[in-house]
C-alpha positions as CSV (number, residue, x, y, z in Angstrom):
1,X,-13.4,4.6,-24.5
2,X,-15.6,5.8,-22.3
3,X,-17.0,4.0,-18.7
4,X,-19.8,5.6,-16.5
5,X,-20.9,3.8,-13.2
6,X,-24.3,5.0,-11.6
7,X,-24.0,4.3,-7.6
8,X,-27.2,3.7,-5.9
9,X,-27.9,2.9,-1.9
10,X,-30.2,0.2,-1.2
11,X,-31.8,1.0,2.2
12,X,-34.7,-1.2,3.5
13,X,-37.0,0.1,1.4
14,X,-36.9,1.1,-2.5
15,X,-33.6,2.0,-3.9
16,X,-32.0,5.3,-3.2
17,X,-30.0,7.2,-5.7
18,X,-27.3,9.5,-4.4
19,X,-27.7,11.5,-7.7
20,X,-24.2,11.4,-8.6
21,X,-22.8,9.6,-11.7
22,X,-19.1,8.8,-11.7
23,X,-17.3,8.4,-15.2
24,X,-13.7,6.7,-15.2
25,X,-12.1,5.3,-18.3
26,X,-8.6,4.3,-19.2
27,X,-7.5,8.1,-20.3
28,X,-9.0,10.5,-17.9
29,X,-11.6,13.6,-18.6
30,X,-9.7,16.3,-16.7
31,X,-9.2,17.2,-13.3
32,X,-11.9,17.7,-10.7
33,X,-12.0,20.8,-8.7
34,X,-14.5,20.7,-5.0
35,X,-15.8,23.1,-2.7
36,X,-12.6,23.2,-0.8
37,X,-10.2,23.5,-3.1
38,X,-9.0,20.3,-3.6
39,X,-8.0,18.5,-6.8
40,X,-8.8,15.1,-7.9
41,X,-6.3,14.2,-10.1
42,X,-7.5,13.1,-13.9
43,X,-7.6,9.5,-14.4
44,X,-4.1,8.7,-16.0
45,X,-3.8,6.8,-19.1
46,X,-4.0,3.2,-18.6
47,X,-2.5,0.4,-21.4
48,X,-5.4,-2.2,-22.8
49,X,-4.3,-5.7,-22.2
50,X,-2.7,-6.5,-24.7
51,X,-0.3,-3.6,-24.6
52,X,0.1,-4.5,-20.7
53,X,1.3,-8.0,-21.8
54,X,3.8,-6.6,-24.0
55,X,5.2,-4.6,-21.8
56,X,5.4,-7.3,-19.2
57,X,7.0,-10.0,-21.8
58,X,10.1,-7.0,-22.2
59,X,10.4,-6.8,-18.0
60,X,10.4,-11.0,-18.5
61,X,13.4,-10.4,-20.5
62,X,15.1,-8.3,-18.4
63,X,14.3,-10.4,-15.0
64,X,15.7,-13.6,-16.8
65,X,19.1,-11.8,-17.4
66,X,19.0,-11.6,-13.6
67,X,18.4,-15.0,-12.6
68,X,21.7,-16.8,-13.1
69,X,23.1,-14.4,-11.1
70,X,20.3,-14.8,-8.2
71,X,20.8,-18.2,-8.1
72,X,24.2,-18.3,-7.5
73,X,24.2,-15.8,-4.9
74,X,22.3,-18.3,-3.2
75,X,23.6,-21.6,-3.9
76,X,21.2,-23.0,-5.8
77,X,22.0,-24.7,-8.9
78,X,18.6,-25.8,-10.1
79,X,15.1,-24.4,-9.5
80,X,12.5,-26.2,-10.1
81,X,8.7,-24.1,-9.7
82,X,5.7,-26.3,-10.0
83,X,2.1,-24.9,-11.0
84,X,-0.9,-26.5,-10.6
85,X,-4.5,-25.6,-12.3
86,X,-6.4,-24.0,-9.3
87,X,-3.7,-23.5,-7.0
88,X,-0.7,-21.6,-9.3
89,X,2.3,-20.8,-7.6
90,X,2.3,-16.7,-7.0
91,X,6.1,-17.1,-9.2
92,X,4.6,-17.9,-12.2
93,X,3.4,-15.3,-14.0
94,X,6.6,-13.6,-13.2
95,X,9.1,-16.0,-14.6
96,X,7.0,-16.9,-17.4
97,X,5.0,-15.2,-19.6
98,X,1.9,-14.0,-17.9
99,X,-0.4,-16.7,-19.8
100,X,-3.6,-18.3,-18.7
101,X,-2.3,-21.9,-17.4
102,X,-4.7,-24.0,-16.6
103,X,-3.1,-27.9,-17.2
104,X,-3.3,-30.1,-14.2
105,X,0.5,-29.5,-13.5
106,X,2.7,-27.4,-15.3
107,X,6.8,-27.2,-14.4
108,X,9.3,-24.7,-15.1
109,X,13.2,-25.9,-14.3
110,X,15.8,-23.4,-14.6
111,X,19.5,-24.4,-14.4
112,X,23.2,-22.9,-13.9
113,X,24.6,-24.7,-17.2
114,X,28.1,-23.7,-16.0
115,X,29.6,-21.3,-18.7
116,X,26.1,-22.1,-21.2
117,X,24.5,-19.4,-18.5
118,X,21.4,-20.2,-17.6
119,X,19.2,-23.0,-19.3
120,X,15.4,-22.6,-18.9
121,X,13.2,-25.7,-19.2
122,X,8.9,-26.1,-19.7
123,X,7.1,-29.0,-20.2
124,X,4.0,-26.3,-21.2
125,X,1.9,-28.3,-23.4
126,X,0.8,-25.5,-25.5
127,X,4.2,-23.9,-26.1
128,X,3.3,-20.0,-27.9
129,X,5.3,-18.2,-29.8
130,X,6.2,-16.2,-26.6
131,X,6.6,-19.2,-24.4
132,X,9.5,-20.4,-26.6
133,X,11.6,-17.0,-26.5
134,X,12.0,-17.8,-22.6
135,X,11.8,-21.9,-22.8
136,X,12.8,-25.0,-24.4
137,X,10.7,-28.2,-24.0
138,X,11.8,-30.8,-21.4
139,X,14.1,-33.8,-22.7
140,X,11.0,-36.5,-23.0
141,X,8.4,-37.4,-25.9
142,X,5.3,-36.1,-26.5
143,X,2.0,-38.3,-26.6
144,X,-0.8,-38.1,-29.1
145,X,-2.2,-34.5,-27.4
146,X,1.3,-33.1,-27.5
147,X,1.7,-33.6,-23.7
148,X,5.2,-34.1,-23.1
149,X,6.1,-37.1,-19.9
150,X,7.6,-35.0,-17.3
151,X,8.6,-37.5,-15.1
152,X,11.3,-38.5,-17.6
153,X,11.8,-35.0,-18.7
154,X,12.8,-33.9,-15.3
155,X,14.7,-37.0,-14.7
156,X,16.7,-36.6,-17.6
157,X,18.0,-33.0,-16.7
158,X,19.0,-34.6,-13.3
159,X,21.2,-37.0,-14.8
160,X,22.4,-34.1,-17.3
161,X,23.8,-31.8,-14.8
162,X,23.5,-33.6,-11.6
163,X,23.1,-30.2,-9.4
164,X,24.7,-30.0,-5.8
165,X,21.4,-27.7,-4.8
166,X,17.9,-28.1,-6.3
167,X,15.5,-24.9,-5.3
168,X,11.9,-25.5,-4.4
169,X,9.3,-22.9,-3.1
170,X,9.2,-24.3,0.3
171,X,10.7,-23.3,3.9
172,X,9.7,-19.3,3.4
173,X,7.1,-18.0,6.1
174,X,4.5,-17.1,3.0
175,X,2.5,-18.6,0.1
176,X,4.6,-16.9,-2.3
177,X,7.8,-18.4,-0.9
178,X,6.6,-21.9,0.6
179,X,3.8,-22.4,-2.0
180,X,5.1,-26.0,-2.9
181,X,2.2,-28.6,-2.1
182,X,2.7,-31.7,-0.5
183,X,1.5,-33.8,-3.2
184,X,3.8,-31.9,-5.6
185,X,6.4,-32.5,-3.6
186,X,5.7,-36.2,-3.7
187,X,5.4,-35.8,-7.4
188,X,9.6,-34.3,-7.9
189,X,10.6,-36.6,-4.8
190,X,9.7,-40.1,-7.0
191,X,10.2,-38.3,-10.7
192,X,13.7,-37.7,-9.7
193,X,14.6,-40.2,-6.9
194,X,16.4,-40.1,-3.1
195,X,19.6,-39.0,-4.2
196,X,17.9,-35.8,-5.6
197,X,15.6,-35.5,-2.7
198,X,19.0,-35.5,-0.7
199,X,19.6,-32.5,-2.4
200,X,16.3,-30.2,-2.4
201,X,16.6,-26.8,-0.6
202,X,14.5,-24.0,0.1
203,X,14.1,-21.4,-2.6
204,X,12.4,-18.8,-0.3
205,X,15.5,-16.2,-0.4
206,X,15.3,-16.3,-4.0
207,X,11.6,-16.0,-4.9
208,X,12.1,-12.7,-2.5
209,X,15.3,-11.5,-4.8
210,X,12.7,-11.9,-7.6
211,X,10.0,-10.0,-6.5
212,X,11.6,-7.7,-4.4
213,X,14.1,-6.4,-6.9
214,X,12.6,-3.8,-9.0
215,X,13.8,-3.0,-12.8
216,X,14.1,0.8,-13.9
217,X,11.1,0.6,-16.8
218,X,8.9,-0.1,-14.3
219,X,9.0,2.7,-12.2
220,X,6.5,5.4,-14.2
221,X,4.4,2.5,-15.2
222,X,4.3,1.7,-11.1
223,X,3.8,5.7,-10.6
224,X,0.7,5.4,-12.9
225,X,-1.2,2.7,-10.8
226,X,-0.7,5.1,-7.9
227,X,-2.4,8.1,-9.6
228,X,-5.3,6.1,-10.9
229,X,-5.6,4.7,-7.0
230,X,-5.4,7.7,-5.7
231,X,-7.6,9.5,-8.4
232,X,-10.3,6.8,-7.2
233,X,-10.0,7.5,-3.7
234,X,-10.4,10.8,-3.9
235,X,-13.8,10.8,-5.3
236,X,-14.4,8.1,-2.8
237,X,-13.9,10.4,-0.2
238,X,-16.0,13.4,-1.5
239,X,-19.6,14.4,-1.9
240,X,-19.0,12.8,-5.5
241,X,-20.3,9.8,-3.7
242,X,-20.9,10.3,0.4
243,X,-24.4,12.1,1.3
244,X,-24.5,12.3,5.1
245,X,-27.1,10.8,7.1
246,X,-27.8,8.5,3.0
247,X,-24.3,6.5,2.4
248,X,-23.0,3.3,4.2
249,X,-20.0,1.7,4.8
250,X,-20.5,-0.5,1.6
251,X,-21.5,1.7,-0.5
252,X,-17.9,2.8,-0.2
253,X,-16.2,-0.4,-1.1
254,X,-18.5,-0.9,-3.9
255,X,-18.2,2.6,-5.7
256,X,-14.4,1.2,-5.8
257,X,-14.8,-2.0,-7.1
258,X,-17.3,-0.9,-9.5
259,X,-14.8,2.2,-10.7
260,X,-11.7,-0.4,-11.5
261,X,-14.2,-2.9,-13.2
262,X,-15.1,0.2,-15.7
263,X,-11.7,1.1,-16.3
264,X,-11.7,-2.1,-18.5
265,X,-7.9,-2.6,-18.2
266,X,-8.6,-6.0,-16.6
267,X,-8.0,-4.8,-13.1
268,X,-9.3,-5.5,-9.7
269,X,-8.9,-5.3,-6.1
270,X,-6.5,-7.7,-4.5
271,X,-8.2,-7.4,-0.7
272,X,-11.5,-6.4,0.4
273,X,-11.9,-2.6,0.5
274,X,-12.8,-1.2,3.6
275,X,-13.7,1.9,5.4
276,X,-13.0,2.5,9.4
277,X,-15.2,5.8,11.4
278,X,-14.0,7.3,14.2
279,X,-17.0,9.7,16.1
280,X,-17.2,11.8,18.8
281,X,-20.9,12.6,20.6
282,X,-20.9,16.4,20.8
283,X,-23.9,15.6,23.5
284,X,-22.5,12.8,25.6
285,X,-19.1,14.5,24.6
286,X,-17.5,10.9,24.5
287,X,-15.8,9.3,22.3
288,X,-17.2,6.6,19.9
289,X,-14.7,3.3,20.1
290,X,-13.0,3.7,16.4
291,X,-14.9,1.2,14.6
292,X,-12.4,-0.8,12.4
293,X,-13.3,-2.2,9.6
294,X,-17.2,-0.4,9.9
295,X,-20.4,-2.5,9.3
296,X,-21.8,-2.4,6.3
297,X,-24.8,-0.9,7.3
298,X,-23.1,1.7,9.5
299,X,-24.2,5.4,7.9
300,X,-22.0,8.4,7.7
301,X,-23.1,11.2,10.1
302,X,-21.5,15.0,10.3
303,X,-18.9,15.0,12.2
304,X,-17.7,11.6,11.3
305,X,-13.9,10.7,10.8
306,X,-13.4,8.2,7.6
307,X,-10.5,6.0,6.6
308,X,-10.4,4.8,3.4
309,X,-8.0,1.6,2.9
310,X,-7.8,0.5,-1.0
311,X,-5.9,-0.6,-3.8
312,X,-5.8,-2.7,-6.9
313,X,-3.8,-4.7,-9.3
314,X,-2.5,-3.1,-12.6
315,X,0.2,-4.9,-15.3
316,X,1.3,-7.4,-12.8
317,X,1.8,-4.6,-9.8
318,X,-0.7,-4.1,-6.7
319,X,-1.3,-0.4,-5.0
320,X,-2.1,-0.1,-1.3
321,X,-3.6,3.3,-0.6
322,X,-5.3,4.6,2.8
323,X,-6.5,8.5,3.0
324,X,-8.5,9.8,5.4
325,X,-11.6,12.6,5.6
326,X,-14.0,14.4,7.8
327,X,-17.7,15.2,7.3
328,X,-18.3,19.2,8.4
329,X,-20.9,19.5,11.2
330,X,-23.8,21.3,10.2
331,X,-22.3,24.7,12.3
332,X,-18.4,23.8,10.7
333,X,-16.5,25.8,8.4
334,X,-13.4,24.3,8.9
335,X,-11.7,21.1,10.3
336,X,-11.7,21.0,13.9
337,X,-8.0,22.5,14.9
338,X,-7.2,19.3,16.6
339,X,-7.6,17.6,13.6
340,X,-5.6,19.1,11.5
341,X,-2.8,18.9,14.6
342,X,-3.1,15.4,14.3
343,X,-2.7,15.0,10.3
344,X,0.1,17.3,11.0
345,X,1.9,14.5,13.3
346,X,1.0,11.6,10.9
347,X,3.0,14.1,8.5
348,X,5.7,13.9,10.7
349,X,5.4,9.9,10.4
350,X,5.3,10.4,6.7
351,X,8.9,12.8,7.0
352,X,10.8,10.4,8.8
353,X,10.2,7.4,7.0
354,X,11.4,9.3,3.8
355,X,14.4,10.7,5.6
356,X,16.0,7.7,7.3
357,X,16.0,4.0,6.1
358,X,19.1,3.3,3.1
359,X,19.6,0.2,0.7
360,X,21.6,-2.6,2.7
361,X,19.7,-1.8,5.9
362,X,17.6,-4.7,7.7
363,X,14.1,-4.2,8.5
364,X,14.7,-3.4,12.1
365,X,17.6,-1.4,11.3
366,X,15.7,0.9,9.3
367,X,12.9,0.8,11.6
368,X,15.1,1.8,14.8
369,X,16.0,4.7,12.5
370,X,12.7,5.9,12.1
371,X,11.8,5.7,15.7
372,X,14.7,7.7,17.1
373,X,13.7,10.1,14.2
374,X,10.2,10.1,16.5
375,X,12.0,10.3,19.9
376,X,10.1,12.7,22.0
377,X,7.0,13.7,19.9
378,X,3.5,14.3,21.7
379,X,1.7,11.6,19.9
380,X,1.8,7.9,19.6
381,X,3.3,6.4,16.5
382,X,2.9,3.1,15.3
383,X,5.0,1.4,12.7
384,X,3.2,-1.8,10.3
385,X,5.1,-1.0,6.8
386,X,5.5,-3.8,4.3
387,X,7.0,-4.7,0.9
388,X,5.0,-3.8,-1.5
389,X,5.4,-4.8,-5.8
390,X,3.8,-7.6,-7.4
391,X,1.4,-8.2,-4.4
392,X,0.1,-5.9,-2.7
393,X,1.8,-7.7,0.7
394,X,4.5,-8.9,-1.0
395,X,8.2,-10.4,0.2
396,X,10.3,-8.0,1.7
397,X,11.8,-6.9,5.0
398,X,9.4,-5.3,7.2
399,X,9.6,-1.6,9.2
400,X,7.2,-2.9,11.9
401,X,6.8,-1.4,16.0
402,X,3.1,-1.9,17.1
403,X,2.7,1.5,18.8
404,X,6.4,1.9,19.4
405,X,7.4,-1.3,20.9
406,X,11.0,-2.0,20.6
407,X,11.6,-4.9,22.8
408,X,11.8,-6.9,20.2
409,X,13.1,-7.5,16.4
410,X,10.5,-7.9,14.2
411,X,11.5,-10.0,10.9
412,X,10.9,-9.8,7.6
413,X,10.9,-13.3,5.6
414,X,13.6,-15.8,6.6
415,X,16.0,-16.9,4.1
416,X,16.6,-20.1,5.5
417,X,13.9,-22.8,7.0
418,X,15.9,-23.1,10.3
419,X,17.6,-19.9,10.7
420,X,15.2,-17.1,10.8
421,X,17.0,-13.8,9.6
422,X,16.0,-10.4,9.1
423,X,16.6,-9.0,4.7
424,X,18.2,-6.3,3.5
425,X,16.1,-3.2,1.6
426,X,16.8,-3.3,-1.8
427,X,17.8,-0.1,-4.1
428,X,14.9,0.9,-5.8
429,X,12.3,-1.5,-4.0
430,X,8.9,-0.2,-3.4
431,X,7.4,-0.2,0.4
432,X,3.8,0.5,1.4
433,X,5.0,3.0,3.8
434,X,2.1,2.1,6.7
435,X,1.9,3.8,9.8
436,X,-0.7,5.2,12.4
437,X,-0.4,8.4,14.4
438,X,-3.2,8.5,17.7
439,X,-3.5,12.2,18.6
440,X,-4.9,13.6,22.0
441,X,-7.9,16.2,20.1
442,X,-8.8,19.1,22.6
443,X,-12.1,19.7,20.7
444,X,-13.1,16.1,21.5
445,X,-12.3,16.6,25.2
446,X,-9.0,15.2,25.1
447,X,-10.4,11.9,23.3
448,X,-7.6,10.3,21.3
449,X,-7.9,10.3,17.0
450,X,-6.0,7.8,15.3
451,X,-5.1,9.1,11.9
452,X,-3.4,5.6,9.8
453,X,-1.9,6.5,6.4
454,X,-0.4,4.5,4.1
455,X,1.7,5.5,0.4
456,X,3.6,3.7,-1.9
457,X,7.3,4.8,-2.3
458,X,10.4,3.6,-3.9
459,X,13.7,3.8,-2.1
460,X,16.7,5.8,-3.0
461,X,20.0,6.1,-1.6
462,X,18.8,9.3,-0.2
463,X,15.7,7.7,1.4
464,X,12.5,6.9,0.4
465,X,10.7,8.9,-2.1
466,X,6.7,9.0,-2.7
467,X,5.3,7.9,-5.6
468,X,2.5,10.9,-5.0
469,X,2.6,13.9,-2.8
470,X,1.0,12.5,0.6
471,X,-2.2,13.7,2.1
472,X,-1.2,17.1,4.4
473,X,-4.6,18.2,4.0
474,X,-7.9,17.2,5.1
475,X,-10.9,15.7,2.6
476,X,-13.6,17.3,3.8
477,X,-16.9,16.4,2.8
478,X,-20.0,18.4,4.0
């Protein structure tokens, strides 16, 4: 199969064409060689959706052998996750098969059964084939549509196992952790009465276990997303699709969105893809404020600076991808020396992140690490990493220090609603490794470039390791 998307630039007038067309499909046509040498990588193959939700359904399997065990290590001895139609908790389609649930209220209860291990509960009115492998139906009739009476259903597991802890996804400092509604709440509090209520804790340590623990099938699929990102981006960022003094900001984030739509996998961005320009006025010789994100409207000019920040979802995973490139002057050959000085010191960034943080570190531990790593370099770092998995921002301890402050911790997600505590990086988890590196440029008359960068790596007990080879060389565009 076989995708081709035609990218046009609407000025004001008539339609522009850039005269390019950009094919992507789910198994890619070869690489693409540029003027400059580079590569762009061929589109990997990519799994149709139903072959996605296979593969997904034997992860499910493998995360629900987990669970008991999760649970326990944080004293909770019944979980209960409620989804609603038009607001579904971000759990769901991660502890159940990734189905289309759209019932006014669906709930999952999961239970330590003692030595029975765990016992998994749904009162999912249409129970498939594949919802049963993972569920039973609650302990309550069924009406004439086959809609089983969950209020006695969750009332009768009470009084079945009469847990000393019941989970709920509240008391985290995000929606995937505290995604519990107020009328939902209401909803569990009268099904299953004061005594029970006495009882309710906050799941948020244990929806971060979930998502933040990472199983060893996944990794090459996970690999896979970041080729096809990066194979995307680095047509982006080429005269495959920028004409200077013709293409705009947008045109940018819509040559993206367009290219995952065509892969017909069923994937899309999970933010709003963006471009930033930094510029510097050879006649003024001043430097242009680095315009973050860019206008729309704002055209690419020679001599122009462009950070690309991108990613999409892919069999249940989100990418997070920023690259940066440089449009040749009309007298350039080659980068500007300072330039590639300064991509050189974001490499730097790039080194020490792989070389220092280790499973059972905090967040701040591993970010002290990094920063003495830095201690005494002629640029200015600046640390904003995150967790990175099933959502693109996803729940995990963060390696943060805002241009190198380190007055203060900076937590990841608290475990606790009144103790707020920094997490532990987990063996094998997957980080958006995000930085920024701002670089005095002599060409630029001692102006400052801020190069940001962000890959997606997996940690090892040797450090961090990249899920592609990160950028060491300009994209350069003329």
């Amino acid at each position: 199969m076989r995708f081709v998307i035609v990218l046009t630039i609407v000025g004001t007038g008539a339609a522009m064409s850039l005269g390019q067309t950009i094919s992507f499909s789910k198994a890619g046509k070869g690489p693409i060689e540029l003027f400059d040498g580079r590569i762009i990588p061929e589109m990997p193959e990519l799994l149709g959706m139903r072959e996605q939700y296979e593969l997904r359904l034997g992860w499910l399997e493998q995360k629900h052998s987990m669970l008991l065990d999760m649970m326990r290590e944080h004293g909770i001895e019944m979980w209960i996750v409620v989804s609603e139609e038009f607001h579904q908790d971000p759990v769901t389609q991660y502890i159940a098969p990734p189905l289309h649930y759209t019932r006014r209220r669906d709930v999952m209860v999961f239970v330590d059964a003692g030595e029975d291990g765990l016992a998994r509960y749904s009162d999912y009115w249409r129970p498939t084939a594949d919802h049963r492998r993972f569920f039973q139906p609650l302990p309550a009739s069924r009406n004439a549509r086959n809609i089983q009476d969950t209020r006695a259903g969750l009332l009768a597991l009470w009084e079945r196992y009469k847990p000393s802890t019941i989970g709920l996804n509240m008391g985290g400092t995000r929606g995937h952790d505290s995604s519990l509604t107020y009328d939902s709440y209401n909803f569990l509090m009268h099904a299953l009465g004061r005594e029970a209520e006495s009882r309710f804790v906050s799941a948020a340590g244990l929806v971060e276990d979930i998502f933040d623990t990472r199983l060893d099938d996944e990794l090459e699929p996970y690999r896979t997303l970041v080729l096809a990102t990066d194979a995307i981006a680095q047509t982006a960022l080429s005269n495959k699709v920028i004409t200077p003094g013709v293409t705009r900001a947008v045109d940018i984030k819509w040559f993206f969105e367009e290219s995952v739509a065509q892969l017909g996998v069923g994937s899309r961005p999970w933010f709003e893809i963006h471009v930033a320009v930094q510029r510097f006025d050879s006649e003024t010789r001043e430097m242009i404020p680095y315009v973050h994100p860019a206008p729309d409207d704002l055209i690419f000019q020679r001599g122009d600076i462009i950070h690309l920040d991108c990613g999409f979802n892919y069999l249940g995973f989100a990418s997070d991808w920023q690259k940066v490139a440089y449009i040749l002057r009309g007298d350039e050959q080659n980068v500007p020396q300072g330039l590639r000085t300064a991509l050189g010191n974001a490499n730097l960034m790039h080194e020490a992140f792989a070389s220092e943080p280790r499973p059972g570190m905090t967040g701040w531990e591993a970010t002290l690490a990094i920063a003495k790593k830095l201690e005494g370099v002629d640029f200015l770092p600046s640390l904003y990493s995150h967790a990175i998995g099933y959502h693109g921002h996803a729940l995990g301890p963060s390696i943060n220090a805002r241009d190198m402050d380190l007055s203060s911790p900076t937590y990841g997600y608290s475990r606790s609603t009144s103790v707020e505590r920094d997490s532990l990086l987990r063996d094998r988890a997957y980080r958006s490794v995000e930085f920024s590196a701002s670089t005095t440029v002599p060409e630029y008359d001692g102006g400052t470039v801020t190069i940001p960068m962000e890959d997606d790596a997996y940690l090892t007990t040797d450090g961090y390791k990249y899920f592609r080879p990160y950028q060491t060389e300009w994209y350069v565009i003329r």
